[in-house]
KOLPA-757255 format. One record per residue (C-alpha): residue in three letters; z, x, y. Coordinates in nm, 3 decimals, decimal comma, always signed. Example, Ala and Ser with C-alpha at 12.3 -4.5 7.8 and 13.67 -1.06 7.14 Angstrom:
+---------+---------+---------+---------+
| residuo |      zz |      xx |      yy |
+---------+---------+---------+---------+
|     ALA |  +0,780 |  +1,230 |  -0,450 |
|     SER |  +0,714 |  +1,367 |  -0,106 |
+---------+---------+---------+---------+
***
This chain:
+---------+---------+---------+---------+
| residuo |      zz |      xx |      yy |
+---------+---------+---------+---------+
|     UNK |  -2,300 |  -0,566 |  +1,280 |
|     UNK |  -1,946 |  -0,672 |  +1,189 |
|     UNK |  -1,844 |  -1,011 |  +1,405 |
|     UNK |  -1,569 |  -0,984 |  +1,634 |
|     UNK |  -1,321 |  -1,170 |  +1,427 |
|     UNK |  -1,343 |  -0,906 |  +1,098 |
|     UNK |  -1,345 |  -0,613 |  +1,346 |
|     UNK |  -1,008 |  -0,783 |  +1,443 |
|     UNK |  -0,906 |  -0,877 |  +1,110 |
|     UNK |  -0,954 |  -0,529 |  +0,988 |
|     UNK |  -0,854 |  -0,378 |  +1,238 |
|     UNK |  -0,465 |  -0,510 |  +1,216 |
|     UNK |  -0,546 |  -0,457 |  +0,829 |
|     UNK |  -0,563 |  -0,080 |  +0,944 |
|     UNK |  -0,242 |  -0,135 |  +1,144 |
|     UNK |  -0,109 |  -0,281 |  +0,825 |
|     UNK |  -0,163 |  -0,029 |  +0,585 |
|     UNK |  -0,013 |  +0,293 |  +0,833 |
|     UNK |  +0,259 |  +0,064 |  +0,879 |
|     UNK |  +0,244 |  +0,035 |  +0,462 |
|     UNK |  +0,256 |  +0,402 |  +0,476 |
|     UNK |  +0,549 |  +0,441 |  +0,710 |
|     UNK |  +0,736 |  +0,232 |  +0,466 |
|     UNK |  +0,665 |  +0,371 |  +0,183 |
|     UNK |  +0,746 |  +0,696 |  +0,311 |
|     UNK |  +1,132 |  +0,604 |  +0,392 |
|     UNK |  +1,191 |  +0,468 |  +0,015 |
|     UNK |  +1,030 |  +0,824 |  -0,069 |
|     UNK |  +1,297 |  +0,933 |  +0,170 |
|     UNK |  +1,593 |  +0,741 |  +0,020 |
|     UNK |  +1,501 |  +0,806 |  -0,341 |
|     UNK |  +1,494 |  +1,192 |  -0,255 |
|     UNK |  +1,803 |  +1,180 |  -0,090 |
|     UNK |  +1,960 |  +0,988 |  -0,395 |
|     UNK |  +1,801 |  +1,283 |  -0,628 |
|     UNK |  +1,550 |  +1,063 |  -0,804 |
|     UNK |  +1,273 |  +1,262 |  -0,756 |
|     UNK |  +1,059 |  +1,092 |  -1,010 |
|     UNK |  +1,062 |  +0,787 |  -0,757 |
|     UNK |  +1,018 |  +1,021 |  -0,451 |
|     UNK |  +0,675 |  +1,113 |  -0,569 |
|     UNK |  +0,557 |  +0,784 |  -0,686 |
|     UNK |  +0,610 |  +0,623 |  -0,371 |
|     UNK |  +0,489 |  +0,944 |  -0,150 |
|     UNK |  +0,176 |  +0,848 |  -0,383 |
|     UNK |  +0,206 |  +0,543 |  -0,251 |
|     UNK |  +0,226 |  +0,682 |  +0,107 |
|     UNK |  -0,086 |  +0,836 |  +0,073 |
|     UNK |  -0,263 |  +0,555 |  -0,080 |
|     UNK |  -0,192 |  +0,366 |  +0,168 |
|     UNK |  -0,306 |  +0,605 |  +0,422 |
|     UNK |  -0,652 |  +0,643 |  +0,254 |
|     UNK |  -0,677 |  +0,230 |  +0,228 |
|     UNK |  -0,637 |  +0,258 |  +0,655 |
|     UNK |  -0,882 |  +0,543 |  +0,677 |
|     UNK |  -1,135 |  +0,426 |  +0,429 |
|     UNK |  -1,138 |  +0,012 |  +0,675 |
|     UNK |  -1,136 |  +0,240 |  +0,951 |
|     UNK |  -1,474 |  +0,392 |  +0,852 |
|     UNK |  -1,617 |  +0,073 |  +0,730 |
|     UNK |  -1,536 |  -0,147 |  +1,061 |
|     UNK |  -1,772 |  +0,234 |  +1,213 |
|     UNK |  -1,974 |  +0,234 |  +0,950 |
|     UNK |  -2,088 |  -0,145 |  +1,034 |
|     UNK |  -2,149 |  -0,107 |  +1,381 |
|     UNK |  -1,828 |  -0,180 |  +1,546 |
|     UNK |  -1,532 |  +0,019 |  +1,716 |
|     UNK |  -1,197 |  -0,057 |  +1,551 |
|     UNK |  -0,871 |  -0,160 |  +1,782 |
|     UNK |  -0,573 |  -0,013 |  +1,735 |
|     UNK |  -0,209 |  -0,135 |  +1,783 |
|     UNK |  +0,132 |  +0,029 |  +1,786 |
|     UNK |  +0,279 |  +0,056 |  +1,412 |
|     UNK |  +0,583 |  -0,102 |  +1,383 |
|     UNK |  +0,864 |  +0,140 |  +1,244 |
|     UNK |  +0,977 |  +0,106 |  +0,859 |
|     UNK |  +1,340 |  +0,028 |  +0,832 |
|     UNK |  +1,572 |  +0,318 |  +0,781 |
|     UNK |  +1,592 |  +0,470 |  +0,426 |
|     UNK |  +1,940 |  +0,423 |  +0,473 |
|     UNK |  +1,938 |  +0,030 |  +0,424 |
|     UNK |  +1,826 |  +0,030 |  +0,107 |
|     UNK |  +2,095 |  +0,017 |  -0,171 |
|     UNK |  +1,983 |  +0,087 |  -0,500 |
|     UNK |  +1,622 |  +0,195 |  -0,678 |
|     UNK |  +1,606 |  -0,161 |  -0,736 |
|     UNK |  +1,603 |  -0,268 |  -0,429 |
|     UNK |  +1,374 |  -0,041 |  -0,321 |
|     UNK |  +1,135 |  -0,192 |  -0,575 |
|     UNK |  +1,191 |  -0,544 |  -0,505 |
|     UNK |  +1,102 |  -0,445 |  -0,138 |
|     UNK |  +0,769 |  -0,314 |  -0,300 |
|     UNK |  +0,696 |  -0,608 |  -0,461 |
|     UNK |  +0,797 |  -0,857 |  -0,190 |
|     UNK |  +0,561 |  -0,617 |  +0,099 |
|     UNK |  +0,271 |  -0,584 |  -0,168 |
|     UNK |  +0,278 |  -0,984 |  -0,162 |
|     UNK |  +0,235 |  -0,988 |  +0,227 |
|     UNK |  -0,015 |  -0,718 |  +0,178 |
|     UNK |  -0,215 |  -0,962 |  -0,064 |
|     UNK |  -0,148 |  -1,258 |  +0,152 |
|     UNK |  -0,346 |  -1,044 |  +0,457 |
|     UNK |  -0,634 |  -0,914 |  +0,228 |
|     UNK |  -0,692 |  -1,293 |  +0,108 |
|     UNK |  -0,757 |  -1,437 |  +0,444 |
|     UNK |  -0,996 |  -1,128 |  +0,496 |
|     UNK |  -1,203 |  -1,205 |  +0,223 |
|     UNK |  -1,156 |  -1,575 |  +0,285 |
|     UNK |  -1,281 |  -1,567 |  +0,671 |
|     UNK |  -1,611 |  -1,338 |  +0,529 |
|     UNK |  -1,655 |  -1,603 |  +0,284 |
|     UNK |  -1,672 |  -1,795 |  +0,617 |
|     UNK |  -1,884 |  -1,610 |  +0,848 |
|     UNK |  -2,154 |  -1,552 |  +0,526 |
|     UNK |  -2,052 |  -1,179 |  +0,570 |
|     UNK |  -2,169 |  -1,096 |  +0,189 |
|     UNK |  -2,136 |  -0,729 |  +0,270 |
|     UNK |  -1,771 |  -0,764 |  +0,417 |
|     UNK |  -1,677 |  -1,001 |  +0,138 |
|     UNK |  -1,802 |  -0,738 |  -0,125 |
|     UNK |  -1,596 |  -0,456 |  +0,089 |
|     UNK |  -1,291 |  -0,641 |  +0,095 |
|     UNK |  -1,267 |  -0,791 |  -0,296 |
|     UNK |  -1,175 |  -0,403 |  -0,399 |
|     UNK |  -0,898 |  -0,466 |  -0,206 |
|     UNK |  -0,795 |  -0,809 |  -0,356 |
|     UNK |  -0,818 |  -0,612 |  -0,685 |
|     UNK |  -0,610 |  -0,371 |  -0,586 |
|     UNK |  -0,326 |  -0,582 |  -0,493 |
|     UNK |  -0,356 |  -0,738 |  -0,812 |
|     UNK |  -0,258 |  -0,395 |  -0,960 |
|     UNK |  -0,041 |  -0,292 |  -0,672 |
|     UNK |  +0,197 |  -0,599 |  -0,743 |
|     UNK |  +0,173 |  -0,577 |  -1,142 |
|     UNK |  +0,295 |  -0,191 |  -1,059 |
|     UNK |  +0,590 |  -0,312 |  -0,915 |
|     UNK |  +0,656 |  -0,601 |  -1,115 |
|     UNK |  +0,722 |  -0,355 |  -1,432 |
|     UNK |  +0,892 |  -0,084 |  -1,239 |
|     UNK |  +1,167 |  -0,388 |  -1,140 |
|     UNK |  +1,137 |  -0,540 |  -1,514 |
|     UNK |  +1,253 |  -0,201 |  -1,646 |
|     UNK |  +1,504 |  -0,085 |  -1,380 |
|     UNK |  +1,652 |  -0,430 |  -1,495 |
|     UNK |  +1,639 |  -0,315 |  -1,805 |
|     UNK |  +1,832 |  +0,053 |  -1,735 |
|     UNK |  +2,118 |  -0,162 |  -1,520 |
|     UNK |  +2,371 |  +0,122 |  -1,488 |
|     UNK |  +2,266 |  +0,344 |  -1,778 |
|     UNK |  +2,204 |  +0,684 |  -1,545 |
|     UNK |  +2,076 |  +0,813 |  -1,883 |
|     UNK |  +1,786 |  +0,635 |  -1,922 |
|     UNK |  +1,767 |  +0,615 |  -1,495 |
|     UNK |  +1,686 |  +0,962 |  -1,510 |
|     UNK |  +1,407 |  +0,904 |  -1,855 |
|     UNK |  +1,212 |  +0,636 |  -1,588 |
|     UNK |  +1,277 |  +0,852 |  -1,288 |
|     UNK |  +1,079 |  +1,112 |  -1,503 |
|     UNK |  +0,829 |  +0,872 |  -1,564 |
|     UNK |  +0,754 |  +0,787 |  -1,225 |
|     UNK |  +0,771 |  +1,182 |  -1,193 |
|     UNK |  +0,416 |  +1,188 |  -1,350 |
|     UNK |  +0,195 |  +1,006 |  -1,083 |
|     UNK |  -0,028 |  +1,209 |  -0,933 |
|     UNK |  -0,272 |  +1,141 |  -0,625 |
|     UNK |  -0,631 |  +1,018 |  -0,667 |
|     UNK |  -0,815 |  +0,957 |  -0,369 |
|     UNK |  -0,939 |  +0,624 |  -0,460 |
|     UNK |  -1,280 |  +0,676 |  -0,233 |
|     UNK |  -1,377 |  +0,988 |  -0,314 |
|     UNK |  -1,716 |  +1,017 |  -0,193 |
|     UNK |  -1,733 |  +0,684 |  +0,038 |
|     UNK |  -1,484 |  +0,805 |  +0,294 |
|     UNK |  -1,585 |  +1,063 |  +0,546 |
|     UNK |  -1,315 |  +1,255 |  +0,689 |
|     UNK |  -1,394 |  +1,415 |  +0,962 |
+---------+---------+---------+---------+
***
């Protein structure tokens, strides 16, 4: 049975990654409305990684033996505060640092209770920040790189046009 502390943990990891979802969902919003479409879908892709990350601790806090808590997700700010693609991005990067920062202390209190099992659960998602954070790193590198050029604004925004959804948990996640 999962302890009481990494049902917690988890649990507000859950919260977390709705709330991630949430968020990601209003810079989908505000890159639609500013008819960069290409960024629209990657970060609804986002939105629904996110979203399978919450389901997929959800059924592993059941799946152990425990009932998850649940808390009130906080609301994303408005898609109207951010000002630019780029800043959209550096808001990526700087939320997929807290995001690492939470996962970390996961795996480090499992390292702690001898949870093996937890600790093994929870290092896919230290990997994954190490991607999620390298993802956003090059998106900002090469907005940087476009400045004010809306010619080759639109080249990346096709780019980012070609992400598609993968459910990342294909066959460990029951939905019910």
């Amino acid at each position: 049975m999962l302890s009481e502390s990494l049902t917690k943990a988890i649990s507000e990891q859950v919260n977390a990654e709705y709330y991630s979802a949430y968020l990601y969902q209003a810079m989908s919003a505000y890159a639609e409305d500013a008819s960069l479409m290409g960024a629209a879908n990657w970060l609804w892709v986002q939105t629904r990684e996110e979203m399978a990350h919450g389901i997929h601790m959800y059924q592993y806090i059941l799946d152990r033996g425990a009932i998850p808590s649940f808390d009130t997700i906080q609301a994303p700010p408005a898609s109207t505060s951010f000002s630019s693609l780029l800043d959209v991005f550096e808001a990526v990067l700087v939320h997929e640092r807290e995001v690492t920062e939470r996962i970390n202390k996961i795996a480090t209190l499992a390292m702690k209770e001898n949870d093996h099992a937890c600790y093994h659960f929870i290092m896919w998602y230290v990997n994954e920040q190490v991607e999620e954070e390298s993802n956003a790193r090059n998106i900002i590198d090469r907005l940087k790189l476009v400045g004010n050029n809306a010619g080759q604004l639109l080249t990346l925004d096709s780019e980012l046009a070609t992400r598609l959804y993968v459910n990342p948990f294909p066959t460990d996640v029951k939905l019910m």
